[in-house]
C-alpha positions as CSV (number, residue, x, y, z in Angstrom):
1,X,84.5,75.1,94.6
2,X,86.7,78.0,94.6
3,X,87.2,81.5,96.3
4,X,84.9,84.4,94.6
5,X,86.7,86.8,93.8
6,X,84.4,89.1,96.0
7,X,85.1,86.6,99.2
8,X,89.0,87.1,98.4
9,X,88.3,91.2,98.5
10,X,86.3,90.5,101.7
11,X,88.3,88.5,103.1
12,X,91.8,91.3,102.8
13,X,89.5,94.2,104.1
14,X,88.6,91.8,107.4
15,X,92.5,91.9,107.4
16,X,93.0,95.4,107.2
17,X,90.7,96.3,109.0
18,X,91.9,94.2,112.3
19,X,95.2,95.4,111.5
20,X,93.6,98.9,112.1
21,X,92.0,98.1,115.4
22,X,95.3,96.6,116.5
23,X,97.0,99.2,116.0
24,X,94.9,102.3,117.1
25,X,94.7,100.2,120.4
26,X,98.9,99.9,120.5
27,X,98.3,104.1,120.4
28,X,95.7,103.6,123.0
29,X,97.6,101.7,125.6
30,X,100.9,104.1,124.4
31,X,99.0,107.1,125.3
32,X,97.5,105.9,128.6
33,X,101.0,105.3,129.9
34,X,102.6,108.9,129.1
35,X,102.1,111.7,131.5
36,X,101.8,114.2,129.1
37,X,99.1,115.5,127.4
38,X,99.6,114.2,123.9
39,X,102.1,111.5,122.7
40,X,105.3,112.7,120.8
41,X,105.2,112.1,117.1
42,X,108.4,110.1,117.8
43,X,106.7,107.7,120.0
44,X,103.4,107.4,117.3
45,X,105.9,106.0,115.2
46,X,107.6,104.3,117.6
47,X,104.0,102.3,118.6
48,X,102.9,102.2,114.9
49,X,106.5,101.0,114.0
50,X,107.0,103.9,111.3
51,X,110.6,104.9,110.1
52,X,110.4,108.8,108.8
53,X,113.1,108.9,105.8
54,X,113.6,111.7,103.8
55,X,110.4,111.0,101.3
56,X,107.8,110.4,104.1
57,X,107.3,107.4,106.6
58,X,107.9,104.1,106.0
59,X,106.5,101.1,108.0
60,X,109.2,98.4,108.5
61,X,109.8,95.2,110.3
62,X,111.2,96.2,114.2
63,X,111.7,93.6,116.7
64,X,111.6,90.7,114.2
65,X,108.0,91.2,113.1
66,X,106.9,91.1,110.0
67,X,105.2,94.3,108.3
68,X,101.4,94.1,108.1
């Protein structure tokens, strides 16, 4: 028996949506280890692993990883 299609759609927003919680708690651990009062947009997209090009931010592979 195969995959709904429903199950498939479920199954992507479980995805996204860890991929959310991982990342909001990559800014959380970020932003407990600065001194300051808020973290740099520069390190935001350093955490998130954003590239800013002249259109807007990109996310893209650092570090080897593959882009979520």
């Amino acid at each position: 028996m195969g995959s709904s299609c429903g199950s498939q759609t479920t199954d992507h927003q479980d995805r996204v949506a860890l991929a959310e919680i991982e990342l909001c708690g990559e800014l959380m651990i970020a932003a407990s280890a600065v001194g300051e009062e808020r973290l740099s947009t520069a390190r935001i997209d350093e955490v998130l692993e954003v590239r800013r090009t002249g259109g807007g931010a990109a996310r893209v592979p650092l570090h080897g990883q593959r882009v979520r």
